[in-house]
PATOR-157256 format. One record per residue (C-alpha): residue number from 1; residue in one letter; x, y, z. Coordinates in nm, 2 decimals. Layout:
# residues N
<i NUM	aa A	px X	py Y	pz Z>
...
# end
This chain:
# residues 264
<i 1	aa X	px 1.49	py 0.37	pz 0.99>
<i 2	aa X	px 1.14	py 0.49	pz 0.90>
<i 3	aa X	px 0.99	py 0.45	pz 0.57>
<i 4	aa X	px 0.64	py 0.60	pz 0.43>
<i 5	aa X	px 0.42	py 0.60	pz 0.19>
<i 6	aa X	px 0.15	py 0.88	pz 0.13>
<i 7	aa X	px -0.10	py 0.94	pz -0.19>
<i 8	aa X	px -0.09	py 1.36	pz -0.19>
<i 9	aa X	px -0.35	py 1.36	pz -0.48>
<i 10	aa X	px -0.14	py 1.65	pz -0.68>
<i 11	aa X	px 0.17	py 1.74	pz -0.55>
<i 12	aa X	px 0.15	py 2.09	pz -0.67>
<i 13	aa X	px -0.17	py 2.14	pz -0.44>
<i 14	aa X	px -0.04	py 1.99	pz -0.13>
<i 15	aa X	px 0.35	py 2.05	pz -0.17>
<i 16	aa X	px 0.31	py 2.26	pz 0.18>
<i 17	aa X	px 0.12	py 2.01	pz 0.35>
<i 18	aa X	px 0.42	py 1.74	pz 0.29>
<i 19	aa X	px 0.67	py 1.97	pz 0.39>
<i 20	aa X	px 0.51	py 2.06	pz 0.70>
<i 21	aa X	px 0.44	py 1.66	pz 0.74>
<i 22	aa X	px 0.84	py 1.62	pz 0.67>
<i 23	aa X	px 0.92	py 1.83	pz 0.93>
<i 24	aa X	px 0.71	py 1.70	pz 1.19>
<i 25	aa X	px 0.80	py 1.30	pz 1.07>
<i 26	aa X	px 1.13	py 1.31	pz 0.95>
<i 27	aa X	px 1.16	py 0.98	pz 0.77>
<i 28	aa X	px 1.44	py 0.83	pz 0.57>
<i 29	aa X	px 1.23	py 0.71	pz 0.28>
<i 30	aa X	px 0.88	py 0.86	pz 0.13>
<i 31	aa X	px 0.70	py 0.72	pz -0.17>
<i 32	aa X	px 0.42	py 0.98	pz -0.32>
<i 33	aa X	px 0.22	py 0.90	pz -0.55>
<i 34	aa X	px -0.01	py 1.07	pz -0.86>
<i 35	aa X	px 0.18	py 1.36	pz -0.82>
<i 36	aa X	px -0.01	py 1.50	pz -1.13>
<i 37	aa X	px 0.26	py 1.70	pz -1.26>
<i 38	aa X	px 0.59	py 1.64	pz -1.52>
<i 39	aa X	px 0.92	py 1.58	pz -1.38>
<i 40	aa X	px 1.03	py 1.98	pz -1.51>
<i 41	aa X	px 0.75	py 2.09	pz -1.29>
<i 42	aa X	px 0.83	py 1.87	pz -0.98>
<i 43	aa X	px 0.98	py 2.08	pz -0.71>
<i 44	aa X	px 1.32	py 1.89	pz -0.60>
<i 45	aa X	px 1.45	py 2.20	pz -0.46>
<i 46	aa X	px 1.21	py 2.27	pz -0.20>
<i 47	aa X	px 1.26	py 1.88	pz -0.09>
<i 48	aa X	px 1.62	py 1.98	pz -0.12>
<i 49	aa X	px 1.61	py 2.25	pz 0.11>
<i 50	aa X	px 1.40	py 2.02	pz 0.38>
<i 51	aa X	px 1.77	py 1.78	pz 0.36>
<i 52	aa X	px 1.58	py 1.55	pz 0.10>
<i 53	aa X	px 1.72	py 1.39	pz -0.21>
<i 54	aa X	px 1.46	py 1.32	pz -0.47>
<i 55	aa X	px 1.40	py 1.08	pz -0.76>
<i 56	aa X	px 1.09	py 1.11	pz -0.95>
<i 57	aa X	px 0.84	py 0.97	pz -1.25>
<i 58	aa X	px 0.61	py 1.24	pz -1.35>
<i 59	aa X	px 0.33	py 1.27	pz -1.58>
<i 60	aa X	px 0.06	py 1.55	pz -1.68>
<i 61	aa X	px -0.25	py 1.55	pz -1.51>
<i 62	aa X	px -0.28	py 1.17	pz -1.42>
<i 63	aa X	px -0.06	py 0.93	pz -1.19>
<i 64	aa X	px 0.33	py 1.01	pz -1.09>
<i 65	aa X	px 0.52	py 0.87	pz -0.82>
<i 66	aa X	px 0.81	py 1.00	pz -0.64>
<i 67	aa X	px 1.06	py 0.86	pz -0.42>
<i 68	aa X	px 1.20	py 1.13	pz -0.14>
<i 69	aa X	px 1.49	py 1.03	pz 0.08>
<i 70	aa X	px 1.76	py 1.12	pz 0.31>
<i 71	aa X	px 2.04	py 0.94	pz 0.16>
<i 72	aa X	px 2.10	py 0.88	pz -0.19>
<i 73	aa X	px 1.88	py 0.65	pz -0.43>
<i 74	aa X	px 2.04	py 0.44	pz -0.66>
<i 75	aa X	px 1.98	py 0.21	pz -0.94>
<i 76	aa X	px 1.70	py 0.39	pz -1.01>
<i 77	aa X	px 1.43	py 0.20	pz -1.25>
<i 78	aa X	px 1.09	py 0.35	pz -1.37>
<i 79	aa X	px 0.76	py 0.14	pz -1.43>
<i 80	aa X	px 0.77	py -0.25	pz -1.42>
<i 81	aa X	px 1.04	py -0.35	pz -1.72>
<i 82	aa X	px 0.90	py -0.63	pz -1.93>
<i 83	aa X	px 0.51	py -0.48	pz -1.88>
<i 84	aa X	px 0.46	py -0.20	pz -2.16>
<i 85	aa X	px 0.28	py 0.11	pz -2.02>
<i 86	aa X	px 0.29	py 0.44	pz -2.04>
<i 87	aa X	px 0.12	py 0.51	pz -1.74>
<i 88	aa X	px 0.41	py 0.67	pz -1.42>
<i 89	aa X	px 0.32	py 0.45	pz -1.17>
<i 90	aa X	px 0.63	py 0.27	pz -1.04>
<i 91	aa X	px 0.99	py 0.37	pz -0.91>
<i 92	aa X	px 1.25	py 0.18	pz -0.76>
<i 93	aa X	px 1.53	py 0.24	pz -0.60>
<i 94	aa X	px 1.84	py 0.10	pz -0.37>
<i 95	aa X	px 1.87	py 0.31	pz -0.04>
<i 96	aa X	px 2.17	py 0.30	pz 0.24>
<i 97	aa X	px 2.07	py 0.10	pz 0.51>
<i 98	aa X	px 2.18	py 0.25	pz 0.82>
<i 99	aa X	px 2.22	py 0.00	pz 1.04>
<i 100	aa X	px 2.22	py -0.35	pz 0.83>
<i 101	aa X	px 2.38	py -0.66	pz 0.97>
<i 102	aa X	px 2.78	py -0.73	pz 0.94>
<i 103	aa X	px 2.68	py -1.03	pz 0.72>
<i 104	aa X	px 2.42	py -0.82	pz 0.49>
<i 105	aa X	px 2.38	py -0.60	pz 0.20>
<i 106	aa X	px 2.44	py -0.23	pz 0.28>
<i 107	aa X	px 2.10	py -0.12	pz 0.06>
<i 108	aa X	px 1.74	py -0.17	pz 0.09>
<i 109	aa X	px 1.56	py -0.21	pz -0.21>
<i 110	aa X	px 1.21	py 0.03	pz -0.22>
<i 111	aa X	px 0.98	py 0.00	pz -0.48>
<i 112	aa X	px 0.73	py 0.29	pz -0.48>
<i 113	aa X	px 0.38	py 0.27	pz -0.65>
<i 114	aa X	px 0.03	py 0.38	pz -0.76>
<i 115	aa X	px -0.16	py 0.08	pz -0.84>
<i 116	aa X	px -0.40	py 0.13	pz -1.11>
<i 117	aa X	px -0.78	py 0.20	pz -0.99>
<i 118	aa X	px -0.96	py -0.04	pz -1.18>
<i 119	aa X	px -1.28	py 0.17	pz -1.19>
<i 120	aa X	px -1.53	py -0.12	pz -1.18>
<i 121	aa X	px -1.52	py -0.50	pz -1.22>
<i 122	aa X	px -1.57	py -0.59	pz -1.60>
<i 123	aa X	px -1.44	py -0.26	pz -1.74>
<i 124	aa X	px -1.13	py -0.24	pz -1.95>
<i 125	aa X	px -0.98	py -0.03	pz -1.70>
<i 126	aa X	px -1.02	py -0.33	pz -1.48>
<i 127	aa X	px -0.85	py -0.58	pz -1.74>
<i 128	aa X	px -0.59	py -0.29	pz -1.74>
<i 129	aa X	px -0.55	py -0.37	pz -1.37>
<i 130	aa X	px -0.54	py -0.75	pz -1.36>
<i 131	aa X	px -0.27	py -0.75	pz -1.67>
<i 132	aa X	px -0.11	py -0.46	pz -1.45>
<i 133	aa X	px -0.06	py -0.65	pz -1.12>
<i 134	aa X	px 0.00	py -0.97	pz -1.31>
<i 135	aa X	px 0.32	py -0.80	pz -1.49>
<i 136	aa X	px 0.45	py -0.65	pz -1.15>
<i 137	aa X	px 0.43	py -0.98	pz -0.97>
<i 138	aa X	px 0.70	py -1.14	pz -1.27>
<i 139	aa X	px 0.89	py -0.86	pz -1.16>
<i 140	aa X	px 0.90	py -0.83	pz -0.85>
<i 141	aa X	px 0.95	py -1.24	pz -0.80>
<i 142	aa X	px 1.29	py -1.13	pz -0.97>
<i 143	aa X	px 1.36	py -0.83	pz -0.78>
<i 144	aa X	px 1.31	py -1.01	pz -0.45>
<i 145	aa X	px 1.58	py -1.29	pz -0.59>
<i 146	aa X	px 1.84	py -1.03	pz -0.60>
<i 147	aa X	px 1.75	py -0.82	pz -0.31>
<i 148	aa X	px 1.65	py -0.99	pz -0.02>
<i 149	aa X	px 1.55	py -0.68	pz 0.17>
<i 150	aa X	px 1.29	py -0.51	pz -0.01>
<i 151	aa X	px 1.01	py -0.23	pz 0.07>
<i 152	aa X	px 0.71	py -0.25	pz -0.16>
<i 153	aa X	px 0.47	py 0.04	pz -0.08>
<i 154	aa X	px 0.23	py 0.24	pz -0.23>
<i 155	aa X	px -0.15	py 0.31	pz -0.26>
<i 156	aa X	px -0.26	py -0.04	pz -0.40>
<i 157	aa X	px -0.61	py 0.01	pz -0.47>
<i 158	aa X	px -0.71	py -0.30	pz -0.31>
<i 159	aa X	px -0.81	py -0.40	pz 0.04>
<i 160	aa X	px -0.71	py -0.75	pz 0.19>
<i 161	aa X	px -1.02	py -0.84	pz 0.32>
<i 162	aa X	px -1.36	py -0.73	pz 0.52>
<i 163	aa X	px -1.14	py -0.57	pz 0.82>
<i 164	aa X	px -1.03	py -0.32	pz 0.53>
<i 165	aa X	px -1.36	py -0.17	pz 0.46>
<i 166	aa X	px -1.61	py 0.01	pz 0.66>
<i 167	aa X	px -1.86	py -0.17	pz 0.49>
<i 168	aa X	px -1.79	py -0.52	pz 0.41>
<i 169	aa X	px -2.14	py -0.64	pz 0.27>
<i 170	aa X	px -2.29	py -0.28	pz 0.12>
<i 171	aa X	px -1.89	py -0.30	pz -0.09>
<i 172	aa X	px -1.88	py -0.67	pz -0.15>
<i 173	aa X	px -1.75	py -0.75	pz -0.51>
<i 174	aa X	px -1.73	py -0.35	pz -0.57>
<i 175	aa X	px -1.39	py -0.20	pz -0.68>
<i 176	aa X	px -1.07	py -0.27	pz -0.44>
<i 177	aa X	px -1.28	py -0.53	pz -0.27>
<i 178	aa X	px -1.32	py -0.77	pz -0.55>
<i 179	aa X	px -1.22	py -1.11	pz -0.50>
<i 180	aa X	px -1.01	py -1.10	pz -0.79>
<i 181	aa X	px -0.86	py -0.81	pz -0.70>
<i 182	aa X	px -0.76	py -0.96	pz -0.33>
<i 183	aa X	px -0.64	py -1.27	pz -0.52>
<i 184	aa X	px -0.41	py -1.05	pz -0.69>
<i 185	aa X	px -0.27	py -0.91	pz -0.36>
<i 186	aa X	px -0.24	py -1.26	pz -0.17>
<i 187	aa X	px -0.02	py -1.37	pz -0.47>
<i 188	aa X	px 0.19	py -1.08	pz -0.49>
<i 189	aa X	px 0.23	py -1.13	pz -0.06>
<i 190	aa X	px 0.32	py -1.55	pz -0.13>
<i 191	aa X	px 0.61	py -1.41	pz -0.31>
<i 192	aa X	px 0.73	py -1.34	pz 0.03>
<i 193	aa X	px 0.65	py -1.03	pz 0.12>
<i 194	aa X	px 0.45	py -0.98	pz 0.46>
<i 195	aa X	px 0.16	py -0.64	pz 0.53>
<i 196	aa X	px 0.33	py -0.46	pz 0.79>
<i 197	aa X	px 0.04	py -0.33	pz 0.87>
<i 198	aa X	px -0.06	py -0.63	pz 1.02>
<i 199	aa X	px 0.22	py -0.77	pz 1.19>
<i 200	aa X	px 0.14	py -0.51	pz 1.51>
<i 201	aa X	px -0.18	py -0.47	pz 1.71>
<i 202	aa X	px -0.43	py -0.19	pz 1.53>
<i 203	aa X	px -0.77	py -0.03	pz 1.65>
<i 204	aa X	px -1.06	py -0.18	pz 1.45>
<i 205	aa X	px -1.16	py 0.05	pz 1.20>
<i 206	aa X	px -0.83	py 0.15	pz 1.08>
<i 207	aa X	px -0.83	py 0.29	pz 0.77>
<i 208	aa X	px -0.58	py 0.48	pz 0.47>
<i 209	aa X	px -0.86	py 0.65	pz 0.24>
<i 210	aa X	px -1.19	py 0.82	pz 0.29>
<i 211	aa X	px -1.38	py 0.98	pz 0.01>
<i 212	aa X	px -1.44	py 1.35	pz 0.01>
<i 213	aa X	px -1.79	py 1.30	pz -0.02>
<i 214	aa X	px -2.05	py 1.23	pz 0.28>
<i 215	aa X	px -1.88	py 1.36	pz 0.60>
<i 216	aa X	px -1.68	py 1.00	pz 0.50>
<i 217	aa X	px -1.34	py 1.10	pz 0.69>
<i 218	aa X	px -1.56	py 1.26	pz 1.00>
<i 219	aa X	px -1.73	py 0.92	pz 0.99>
<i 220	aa X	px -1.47	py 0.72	pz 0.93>
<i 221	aa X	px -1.66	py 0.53	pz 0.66>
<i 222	aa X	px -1.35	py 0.43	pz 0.46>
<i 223	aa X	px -1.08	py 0.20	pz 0.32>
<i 224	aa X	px -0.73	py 0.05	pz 0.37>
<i 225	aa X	px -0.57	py 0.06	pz -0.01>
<i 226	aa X	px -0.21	py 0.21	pz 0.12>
<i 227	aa X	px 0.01	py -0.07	pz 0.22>
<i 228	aa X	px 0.36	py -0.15	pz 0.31>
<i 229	aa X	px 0.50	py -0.50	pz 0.24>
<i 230	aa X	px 0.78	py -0.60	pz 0.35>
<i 231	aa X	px 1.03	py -0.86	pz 0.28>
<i 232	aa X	px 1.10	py -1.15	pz 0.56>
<i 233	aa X	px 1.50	py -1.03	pz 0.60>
<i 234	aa X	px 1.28	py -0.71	pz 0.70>
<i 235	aa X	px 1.03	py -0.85	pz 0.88>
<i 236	aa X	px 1.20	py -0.95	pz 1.22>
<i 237	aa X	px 1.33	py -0.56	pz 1.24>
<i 238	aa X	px 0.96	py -0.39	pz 1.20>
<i 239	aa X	px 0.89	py -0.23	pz 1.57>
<i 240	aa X	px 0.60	py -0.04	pz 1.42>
<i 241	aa X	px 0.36	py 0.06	pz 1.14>
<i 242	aa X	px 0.06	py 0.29	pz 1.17>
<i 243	aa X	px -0.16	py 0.56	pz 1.01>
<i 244	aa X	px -0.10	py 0.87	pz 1.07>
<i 245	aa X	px -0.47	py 0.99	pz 1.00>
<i 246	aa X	px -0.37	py 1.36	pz 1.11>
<i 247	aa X	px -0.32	py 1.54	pz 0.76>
<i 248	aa X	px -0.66	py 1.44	pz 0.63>
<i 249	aa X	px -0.75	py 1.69	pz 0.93>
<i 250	aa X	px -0.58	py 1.95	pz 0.71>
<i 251	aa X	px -0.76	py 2.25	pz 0.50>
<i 252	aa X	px -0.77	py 2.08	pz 0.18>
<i 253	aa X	px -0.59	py 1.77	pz 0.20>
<i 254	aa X	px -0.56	py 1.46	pz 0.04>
<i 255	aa X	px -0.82	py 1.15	pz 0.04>
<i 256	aa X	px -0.50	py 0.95	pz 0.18>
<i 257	aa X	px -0.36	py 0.93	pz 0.47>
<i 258	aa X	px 0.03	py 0.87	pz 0.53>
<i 259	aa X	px 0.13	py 0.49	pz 0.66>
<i 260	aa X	px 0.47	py 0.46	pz 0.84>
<i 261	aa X	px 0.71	py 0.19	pz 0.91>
<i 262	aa X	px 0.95	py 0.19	pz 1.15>
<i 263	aa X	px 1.26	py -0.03	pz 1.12>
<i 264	aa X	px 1.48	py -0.13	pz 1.40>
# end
């Protein structure tokens, strides 16, 4: 089972682009996120056509996140209940399983989202954040007591540490590599959920997110933010997780690069 997560920065702009990626990477489950478009405008029937099922959480210009997948999502729930927002930055959803132990749930339990930004430390967009990630982790601590294997991925908007940045000391304290900010996403991993990132051998210098500015992709001068975590009844069957840093090679494409997870 392969499971992927990819920030397409407007859907409508670069629905071609995930097709084509679809085609060559045939996964079972893909979060998107800001999609920038309403869910009337979001265009199930071309993921339909590519054998994809679709459930989805739009909004006008800002945010969105969509979950695409071969088998049917269930139980679908949009945003983080208890946390008032009406940002679309959040859906979950139960997935088959295809191959899950005789003594296990059927389902896998993905959580697709678009953490907010934060824009700088201090700002009320930041507060936003903290209040943001604070609400998610009450959540999630009860969505991880009733499914035992769970997915959370998405762009997170926060690196773990120094290895997650091309420059640790110019970007000290600046946004996604504050220290409250990491705080935030060590607490939300001691619920226990484990980067999958991390559990395999990577190149230095791997990175999710390059600004368009600067040559920054060509110099690889850029960030980790997109993460998969994954829950420890997942954890022994991850064989693989990696960047796939080819469709930020692409003719417009996004800032974000696809990460994919492969379970055995």
């Amino acid at each position: 089972m392969r499971l992927a997560t990819w920030n397409v920065n407007s859907l409508s702009v670069r629905l071609p682009q995930v097709l084509d990626w679809l085609q060559k990477n045939p996964v079972d489950v893909l979060a998107l996120q800001e999609l920038k478009l309403t869910d009337d405008k979001f265009p199930a029937e071309a993921f339909a056509a590519a054998g994809y099922q679709t459930q989805c959480f739009g909004q006008k210009t800002y945010n969105g996140v969509a979950l695409v997948s071969r088998a049917p999502a269930v139980a679908v729930v949009r945003n983080i209940p208890g946390f008032s927002d009406n940002m679309a930055r959040v859906i979950t959803a139960s997935v088959l399983d295809p191959a899950p132990a005789p003594d296990a749930t059927a389902e896998i339990r993905v959580i697709g989202a678009y953490f907010p930004n934060g824009q700088a430390p201090g700002s009320d967009k930041f507060e936003y954040k903290m209040a943001w990630l604070k609400g998610l982790r009450d959540w999630l601590r009860q969505e991880l007591a009733e499914h035992a294997k769970l997915v959370l991925m998405g762009d997170f908007n926060i690196t773990f540490d120094d290895q997650d940045v091309w420059d640790p000391v110019g970007l000290k304290d600046s946004i996604h590599c504050t220290d409250e900010e990491r705080y935030q996403l060590r607490a939300l991993v001691s619920l226990g959920l484990h980067d999958s990132f991390r559990l395999f051998e990577q190149s230095p210098k791997s990175y999710s997110w390059w600004d368009y500015r600067d040559m920054a992709f060509r110099r690889n001068r850029g960030l980790r933010i997109d993460h998969i975590l994954l829950s420890q009844a997942l954890k022994s069957r991850a064989s693989a997780c990696a960047i796939d840093k080819a469709p930020r090679k692409n003719e417009r494409p996004s800032d974000h690069a696809p990460v994919v997870l492969t379970l055995d």
